[in-house]
Z-matrix of the N, CA and C atoms (Angstrom, degrees):
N
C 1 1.440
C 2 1.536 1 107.90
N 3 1.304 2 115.75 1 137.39
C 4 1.670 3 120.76 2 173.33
C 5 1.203 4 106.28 3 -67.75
N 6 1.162 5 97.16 4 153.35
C 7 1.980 6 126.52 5 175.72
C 8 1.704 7 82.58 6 -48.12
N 9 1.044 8 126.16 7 -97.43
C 10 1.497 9 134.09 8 -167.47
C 11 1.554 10 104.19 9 -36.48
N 12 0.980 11 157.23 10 -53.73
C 13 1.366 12 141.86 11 -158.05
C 14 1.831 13 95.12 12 -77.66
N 15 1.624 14 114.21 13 -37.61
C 16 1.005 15 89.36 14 177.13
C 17 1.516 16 129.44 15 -80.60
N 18 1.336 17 115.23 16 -18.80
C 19 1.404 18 111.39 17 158.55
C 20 1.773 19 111.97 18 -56.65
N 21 0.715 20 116.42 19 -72.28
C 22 1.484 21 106.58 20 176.32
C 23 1.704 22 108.33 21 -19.99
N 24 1.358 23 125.47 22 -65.31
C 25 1.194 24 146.02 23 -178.31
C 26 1.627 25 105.46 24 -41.81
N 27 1.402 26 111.90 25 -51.73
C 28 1.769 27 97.46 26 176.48
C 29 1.691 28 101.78 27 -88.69
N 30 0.832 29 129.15 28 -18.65
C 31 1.505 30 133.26 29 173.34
C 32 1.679 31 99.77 30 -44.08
N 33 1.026 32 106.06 31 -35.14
C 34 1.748 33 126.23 32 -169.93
C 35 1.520 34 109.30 33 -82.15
N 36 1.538 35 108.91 34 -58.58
C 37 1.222 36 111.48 35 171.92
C 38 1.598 37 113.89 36 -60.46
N 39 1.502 38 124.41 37 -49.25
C 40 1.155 39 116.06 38 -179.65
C 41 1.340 40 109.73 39 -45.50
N 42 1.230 41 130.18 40 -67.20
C 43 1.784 42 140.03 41 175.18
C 44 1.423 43 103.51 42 -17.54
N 45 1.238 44 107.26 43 -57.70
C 46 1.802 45 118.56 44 -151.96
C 47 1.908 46 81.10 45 -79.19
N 48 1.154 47 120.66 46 -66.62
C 49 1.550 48 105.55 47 -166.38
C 50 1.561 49 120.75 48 -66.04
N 51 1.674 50 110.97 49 -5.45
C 52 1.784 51 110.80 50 163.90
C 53 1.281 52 100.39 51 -73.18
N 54 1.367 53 124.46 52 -44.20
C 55 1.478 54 111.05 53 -154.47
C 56 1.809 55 117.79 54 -92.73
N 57 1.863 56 93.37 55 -15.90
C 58 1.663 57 84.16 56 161.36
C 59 1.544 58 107.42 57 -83.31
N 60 1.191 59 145.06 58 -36.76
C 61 1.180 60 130.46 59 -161.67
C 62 1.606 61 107.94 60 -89.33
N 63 1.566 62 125.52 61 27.64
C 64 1.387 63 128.04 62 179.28
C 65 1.508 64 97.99 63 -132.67
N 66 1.558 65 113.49 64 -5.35
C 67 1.467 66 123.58 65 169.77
C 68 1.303 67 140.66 66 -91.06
N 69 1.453 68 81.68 67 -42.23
C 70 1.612 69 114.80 68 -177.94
C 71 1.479 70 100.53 69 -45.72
N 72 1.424 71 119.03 70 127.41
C 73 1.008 72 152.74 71 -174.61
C 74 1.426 73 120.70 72 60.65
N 75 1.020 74 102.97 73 25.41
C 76 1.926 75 107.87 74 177.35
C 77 1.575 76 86.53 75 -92.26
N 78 1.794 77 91.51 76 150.70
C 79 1.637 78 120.53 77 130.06
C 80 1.102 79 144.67 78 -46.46
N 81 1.037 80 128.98 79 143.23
C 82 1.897 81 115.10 80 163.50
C 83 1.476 82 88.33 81 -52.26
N 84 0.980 83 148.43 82 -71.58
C 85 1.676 84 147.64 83 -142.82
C 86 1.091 85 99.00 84 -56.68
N 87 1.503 86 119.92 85 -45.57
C 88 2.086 87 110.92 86 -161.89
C 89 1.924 88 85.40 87 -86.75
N 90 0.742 89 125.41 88 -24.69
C 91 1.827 90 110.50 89 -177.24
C 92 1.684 91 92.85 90 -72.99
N 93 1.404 92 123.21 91 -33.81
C 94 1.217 93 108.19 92 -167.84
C 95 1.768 94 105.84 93 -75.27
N 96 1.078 95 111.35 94 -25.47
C 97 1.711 96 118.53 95 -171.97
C 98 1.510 97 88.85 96 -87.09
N 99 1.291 98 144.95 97 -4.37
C 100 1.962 99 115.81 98 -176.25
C 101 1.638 100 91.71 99 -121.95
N 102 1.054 101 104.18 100 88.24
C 103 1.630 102 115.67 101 137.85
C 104 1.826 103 120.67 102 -17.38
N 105 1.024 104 86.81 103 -40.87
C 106 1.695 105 89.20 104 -171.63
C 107 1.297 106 119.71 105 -108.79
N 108 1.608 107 110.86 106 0.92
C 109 1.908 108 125.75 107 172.06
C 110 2.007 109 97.54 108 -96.61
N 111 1.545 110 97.56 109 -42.03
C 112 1.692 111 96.70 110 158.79
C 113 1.538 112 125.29 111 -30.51
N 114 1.300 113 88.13 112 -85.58
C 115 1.441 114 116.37 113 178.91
C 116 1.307 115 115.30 114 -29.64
N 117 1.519 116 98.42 115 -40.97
C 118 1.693 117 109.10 116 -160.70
C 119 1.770 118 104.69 117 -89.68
N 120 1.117 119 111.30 118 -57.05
C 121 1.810 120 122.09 119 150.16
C 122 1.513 121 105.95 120 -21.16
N 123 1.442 122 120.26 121 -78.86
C 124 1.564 123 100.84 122 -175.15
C 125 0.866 124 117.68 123 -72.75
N 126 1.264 125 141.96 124 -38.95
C 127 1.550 126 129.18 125 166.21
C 128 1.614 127 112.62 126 -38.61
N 129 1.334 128 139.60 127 -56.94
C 130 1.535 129 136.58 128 169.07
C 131 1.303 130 85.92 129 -40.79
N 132 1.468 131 132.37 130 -93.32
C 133 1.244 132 127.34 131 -148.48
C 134 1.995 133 113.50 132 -45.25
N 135 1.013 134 99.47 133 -20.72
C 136 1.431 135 100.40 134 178.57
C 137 1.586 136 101.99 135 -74.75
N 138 1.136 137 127.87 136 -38.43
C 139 1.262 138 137.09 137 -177.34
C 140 1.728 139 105.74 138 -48.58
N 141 1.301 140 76.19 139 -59.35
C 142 1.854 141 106.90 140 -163.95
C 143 1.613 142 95.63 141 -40.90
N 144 1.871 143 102.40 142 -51.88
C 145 1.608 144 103.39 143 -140.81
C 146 1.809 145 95.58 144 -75.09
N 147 1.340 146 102.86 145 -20.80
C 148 2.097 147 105.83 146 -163.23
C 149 1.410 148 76.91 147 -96.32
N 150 1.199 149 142.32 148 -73.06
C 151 1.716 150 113.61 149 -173.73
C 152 1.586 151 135.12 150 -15.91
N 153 1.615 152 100.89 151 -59.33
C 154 0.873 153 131.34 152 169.50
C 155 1.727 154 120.28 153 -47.73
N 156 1.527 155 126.09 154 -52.68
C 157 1.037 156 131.25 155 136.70
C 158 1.039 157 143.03 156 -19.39
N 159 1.439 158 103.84 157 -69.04
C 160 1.792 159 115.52 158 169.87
C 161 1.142 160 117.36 159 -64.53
N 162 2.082 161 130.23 160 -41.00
C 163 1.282 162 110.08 161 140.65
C 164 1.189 163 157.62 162 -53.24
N 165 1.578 164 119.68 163 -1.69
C 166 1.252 165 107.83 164 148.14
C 167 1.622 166 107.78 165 -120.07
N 168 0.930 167 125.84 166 50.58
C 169 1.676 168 130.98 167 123.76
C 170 1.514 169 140.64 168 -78.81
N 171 1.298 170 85.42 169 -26.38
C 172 1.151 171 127.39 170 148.47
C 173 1.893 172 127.92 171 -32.06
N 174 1.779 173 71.30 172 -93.78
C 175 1.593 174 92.77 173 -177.41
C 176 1.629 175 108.58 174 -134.93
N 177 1.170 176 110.72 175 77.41
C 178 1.432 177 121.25 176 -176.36
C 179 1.581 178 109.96 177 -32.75
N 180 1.611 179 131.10 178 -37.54
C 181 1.052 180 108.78 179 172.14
C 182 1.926 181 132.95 180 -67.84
N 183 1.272 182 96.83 181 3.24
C 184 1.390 183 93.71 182 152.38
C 185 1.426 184 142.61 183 -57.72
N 186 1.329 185 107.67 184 -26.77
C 187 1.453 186 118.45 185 153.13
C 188 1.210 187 137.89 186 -47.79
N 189 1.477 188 107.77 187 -50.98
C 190 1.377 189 126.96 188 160.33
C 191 1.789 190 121.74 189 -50.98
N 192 1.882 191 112.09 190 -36.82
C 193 1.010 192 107.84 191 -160.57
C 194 1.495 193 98.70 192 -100.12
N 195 1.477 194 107.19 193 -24.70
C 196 2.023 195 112.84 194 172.39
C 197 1.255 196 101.32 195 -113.21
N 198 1.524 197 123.57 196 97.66
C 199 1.252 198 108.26 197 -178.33
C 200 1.648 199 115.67 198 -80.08
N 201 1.178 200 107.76 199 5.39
C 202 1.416 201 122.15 200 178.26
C 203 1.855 202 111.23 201 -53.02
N 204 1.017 203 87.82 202 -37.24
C 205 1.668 204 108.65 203 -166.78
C 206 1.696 205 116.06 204 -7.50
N 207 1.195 206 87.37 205 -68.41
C 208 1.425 207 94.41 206 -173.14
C 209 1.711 208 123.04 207 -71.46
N 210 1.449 209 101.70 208 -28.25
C 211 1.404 210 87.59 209 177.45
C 212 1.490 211 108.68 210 -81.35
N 213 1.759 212 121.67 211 -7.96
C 214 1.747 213 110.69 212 -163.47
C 215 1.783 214 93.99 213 -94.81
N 216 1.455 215 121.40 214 1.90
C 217 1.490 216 134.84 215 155.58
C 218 1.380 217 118.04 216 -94.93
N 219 1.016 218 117.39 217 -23.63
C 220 1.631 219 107.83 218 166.31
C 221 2.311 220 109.08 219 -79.25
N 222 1.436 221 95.62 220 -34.65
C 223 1.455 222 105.77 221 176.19
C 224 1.975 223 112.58 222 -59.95
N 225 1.798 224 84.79 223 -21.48
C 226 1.979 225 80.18 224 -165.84
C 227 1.673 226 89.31 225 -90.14
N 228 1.502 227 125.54 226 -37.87
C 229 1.373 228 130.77 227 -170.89
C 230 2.137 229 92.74 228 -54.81
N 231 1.254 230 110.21 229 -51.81
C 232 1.788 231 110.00 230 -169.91
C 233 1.854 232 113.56 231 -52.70
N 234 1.314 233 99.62 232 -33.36
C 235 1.448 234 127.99 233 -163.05
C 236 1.482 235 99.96 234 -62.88
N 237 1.559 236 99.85 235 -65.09
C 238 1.316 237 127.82 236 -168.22
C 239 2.119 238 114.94 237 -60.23
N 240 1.330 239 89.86 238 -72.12
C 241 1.684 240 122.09 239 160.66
C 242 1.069 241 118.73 240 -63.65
N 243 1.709 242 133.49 241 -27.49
C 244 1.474 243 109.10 242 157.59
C 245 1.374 244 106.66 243 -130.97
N 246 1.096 245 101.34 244 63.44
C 247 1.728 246 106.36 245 175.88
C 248 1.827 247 102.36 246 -46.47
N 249 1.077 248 119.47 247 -24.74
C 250 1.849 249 109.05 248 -162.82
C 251 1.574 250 100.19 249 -78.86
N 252 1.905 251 116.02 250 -24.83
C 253 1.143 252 119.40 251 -156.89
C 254 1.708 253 109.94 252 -116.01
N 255 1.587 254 106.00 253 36.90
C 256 2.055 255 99.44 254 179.92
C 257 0.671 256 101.68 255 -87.33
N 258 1.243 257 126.10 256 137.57
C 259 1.389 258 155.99 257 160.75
C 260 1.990 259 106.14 258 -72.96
N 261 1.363 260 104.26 259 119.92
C 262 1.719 261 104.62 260 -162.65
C 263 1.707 262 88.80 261 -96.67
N 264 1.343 263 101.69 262 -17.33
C 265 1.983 264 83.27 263 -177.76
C 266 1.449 265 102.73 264 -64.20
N 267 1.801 266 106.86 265 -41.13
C 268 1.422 267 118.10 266 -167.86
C 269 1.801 268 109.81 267 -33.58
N 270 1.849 269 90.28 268 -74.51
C 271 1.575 270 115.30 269 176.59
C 272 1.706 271 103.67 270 -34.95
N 273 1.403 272 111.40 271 -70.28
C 274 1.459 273 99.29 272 -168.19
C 275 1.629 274 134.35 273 -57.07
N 276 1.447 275 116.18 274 -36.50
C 277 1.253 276 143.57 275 97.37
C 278 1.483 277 103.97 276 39.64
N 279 1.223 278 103.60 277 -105.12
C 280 1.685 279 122.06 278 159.88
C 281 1.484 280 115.86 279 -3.82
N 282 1.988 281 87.86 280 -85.78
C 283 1.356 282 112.63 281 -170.12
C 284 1.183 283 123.35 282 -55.19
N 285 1.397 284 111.17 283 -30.67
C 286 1.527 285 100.65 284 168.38
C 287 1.635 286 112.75 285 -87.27
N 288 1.013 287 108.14 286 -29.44
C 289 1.763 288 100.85 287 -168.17
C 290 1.646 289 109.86 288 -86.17
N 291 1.189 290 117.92 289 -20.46
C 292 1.874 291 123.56 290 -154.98
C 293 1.544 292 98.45 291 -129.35
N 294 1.124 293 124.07 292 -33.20
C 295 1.865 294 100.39 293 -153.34
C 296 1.403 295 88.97 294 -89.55
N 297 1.415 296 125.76 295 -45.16
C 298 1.853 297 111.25 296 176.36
C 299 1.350 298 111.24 297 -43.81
N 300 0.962 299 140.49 298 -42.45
C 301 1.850 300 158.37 299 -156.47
C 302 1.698 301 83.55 300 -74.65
N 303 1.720 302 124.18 301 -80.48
C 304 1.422 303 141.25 302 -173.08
C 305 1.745 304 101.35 303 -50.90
N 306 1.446 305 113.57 304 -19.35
C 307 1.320 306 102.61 305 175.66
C 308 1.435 307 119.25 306 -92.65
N 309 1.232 308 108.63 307 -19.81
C 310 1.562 309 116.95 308 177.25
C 311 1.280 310 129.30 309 -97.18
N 312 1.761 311 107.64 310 0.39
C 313 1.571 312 126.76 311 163.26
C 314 1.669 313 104.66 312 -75.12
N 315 1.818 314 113.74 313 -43.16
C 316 1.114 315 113.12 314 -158.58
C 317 1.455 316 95.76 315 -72.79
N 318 0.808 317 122.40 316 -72.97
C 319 1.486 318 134.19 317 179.25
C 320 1.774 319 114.16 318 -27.34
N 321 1.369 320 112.56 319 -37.52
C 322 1.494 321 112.68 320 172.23
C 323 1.755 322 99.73 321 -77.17
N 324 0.976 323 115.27 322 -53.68
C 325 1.960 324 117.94 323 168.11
C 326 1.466 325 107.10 324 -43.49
N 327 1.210 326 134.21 325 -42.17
C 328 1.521 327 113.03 326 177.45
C 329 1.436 328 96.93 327 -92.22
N 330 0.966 329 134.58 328 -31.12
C 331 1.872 330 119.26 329 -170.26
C 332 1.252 331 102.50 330 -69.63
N 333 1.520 332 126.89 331 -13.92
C 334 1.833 333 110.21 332 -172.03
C 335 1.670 334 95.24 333 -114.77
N 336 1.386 335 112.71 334 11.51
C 337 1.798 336 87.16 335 159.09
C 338 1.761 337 108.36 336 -110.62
């Protein structure tokens, strides 16, 4: 794996481990009351989704190894492009069901190069 895909790659992990350990133990209700754990959530995920991108422009077999790819880049394009229209069930949604999963792909991708 290139120097650059793997930066991208902890760029990813960092994201995923700010936003579980600024989550961890919230509600949907207390994410819905902090404006500024929001804010901060999609912004990682924005990180996540153009990282994610640029690593497999990169290295196209990233696709193969996160097949997530495209939808956690279509999620950063919604974020980004319709900031007026996120859906917070969507985001939370996510966070509980996908970014632990997206965090434990990345983490097996840097431990085997």
């Amino acid at each position: 794996m290139s120097r650059l895909v793997s930066q991208r790659l902890h760029d990813i992990r960092s994201a995923c481990d700010f936003i579980i350990r600024h989550t961890d133990g919230m509600t949907f209700d207390d994410y819905l009351q902090s404006e500024l754990i929001r804010a901060a959530v999609e912004r990682k995920l924005e990180i996540i989704g153009e990282a994610l991108r640029q690593a497999e422009e990169l290295d196209p077999d990233i696709g193969v190894r996160i097949p997530e790819v495209r939808r956690i880049v279509d999620m950063r394009n919604r974020l980004i492009h319709g900031y007026d229209a996120v859906d917070d069930d969507i985001v939370w949604s996510t966070l509980q069901s996908r970014l632990p999963a997206l965090r434990t792909r990345v983490i097996a991708l840097l431990e085997s190069d």
